[in-house]
N, C-alpha and C positions, 0 to 999 in steps of 0.2 A: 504494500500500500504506500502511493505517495506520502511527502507531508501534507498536501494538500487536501488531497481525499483524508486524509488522517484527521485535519482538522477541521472538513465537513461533517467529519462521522459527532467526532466530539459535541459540536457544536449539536447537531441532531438529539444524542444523546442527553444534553442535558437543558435542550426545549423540554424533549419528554420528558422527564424527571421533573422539570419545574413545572410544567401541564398535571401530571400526576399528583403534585403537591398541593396544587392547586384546587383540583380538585378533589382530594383526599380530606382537606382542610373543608372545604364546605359542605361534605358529608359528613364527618364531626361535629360541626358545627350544630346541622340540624340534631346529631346524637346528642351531642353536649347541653342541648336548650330544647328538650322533647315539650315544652307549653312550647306552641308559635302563638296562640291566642287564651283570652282570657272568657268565659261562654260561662260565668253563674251568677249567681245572687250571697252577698258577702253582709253578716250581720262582722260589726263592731263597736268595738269603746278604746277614746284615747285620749291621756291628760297627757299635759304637759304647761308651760307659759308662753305668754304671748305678749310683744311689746308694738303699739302703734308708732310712727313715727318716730326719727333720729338714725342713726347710723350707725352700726354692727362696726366693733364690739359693743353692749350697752351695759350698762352697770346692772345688778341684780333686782336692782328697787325697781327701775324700770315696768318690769316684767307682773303682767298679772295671770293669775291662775288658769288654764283651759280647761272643759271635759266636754269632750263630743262621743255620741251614740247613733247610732241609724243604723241602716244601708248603704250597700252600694252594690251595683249592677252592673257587671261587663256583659257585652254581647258582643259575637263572632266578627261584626264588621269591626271593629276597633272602636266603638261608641261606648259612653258609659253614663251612666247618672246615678245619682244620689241623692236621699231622702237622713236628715243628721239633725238632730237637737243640739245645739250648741250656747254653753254655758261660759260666757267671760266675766269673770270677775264679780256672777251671779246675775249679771245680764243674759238671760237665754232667750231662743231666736233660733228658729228651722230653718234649713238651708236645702233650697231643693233645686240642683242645677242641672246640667248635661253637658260633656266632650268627651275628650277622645285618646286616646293612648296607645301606644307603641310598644312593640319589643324591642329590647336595646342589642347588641352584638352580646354583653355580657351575660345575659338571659334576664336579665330585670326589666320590668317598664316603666316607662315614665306615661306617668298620667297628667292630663290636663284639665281642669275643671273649668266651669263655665265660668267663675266667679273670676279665673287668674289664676288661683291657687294652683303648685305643680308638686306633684309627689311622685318617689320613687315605687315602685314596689318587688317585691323578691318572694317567688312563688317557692313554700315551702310545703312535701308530702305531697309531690305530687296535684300544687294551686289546690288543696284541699282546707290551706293555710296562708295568705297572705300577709308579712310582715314589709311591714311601709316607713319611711318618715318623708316630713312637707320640705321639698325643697326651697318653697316660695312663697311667701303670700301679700297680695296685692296691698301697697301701705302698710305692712306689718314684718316682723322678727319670731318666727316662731321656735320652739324648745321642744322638742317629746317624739315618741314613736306610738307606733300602734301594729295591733293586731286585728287581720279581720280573718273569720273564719267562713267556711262555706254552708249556706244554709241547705243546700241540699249539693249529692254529689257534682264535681267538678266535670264536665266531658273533656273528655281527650280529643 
């Protein structure tokens, strides 16, 4: 074999190898993150604090108490809503929105609520268990995680 054909072959050899890798990786991928979507109805409760206004870091006075209870609803197209009783600082107030969320590369999603509000979530047992915390909240600093569980079984 010339050098030349020598380093056709090479070259050949290790498109395939990177084609293969590449594809090998995205069949992982779906193994590695078996929820691609999120299809139930989720009761929860979650405290934590919550500070309106100023800029992160804030001092602790700041911060007043949260506890929120409800629902929350994923369905197949990536839509969700939610139906929450929420208690600030003894102020309580139903929150009933709708949007939308994604699965992320890492297997989490990120959820978007109608309000602004943005939370992550990490489907645990099989999304028969949802552990969350708010990335975001429109005018506000929020503190706390939560658990939501599935009110009835989860579909694959």
């Amino acid at each position: 074999m010339t050098r030349k054909h020598t380093q056709r072959f090479a070259a050949f050899v290790l498109g395939a190898a990177l084609l293969f890798a590449i594809t090998s990786q995205s069949a992982h991928a779906d193994q590695a993150c078996p929820i691609q979507v999120l299809k139930t109805s989720y009761g929860f409760s979650s405290t934590g604090y919550i500070a309106f206004g100023g800029v992160p870091p804030l001092p602790i006075g700041s911060f007043s108490p949260v506890a929120v209870a409800g629902s929350v609803r994923f369905r197949a197209d990536h839509t969700v809503s939610r139906s929450v009783i929420v208690n600030v600082g003894g102020q309580v107030f139903p929150v009933l929105d709708s949007g939308t969320y994604i699965r992320n590369s890492d297997c989490t999603f990120t959820v978007n609520h109608g309000n602004g509000e943005v939370w992550t979530v990490i489907p645990v047992n099989h999304a028969a268990q949802l552990e969350f915390f708010v990335n975001s909240i429109p005018g506000g600093v929020g503190i706390g995680t939560g658990t939501l569980k599935a009110q009835e079984k989860p579909e694959e």
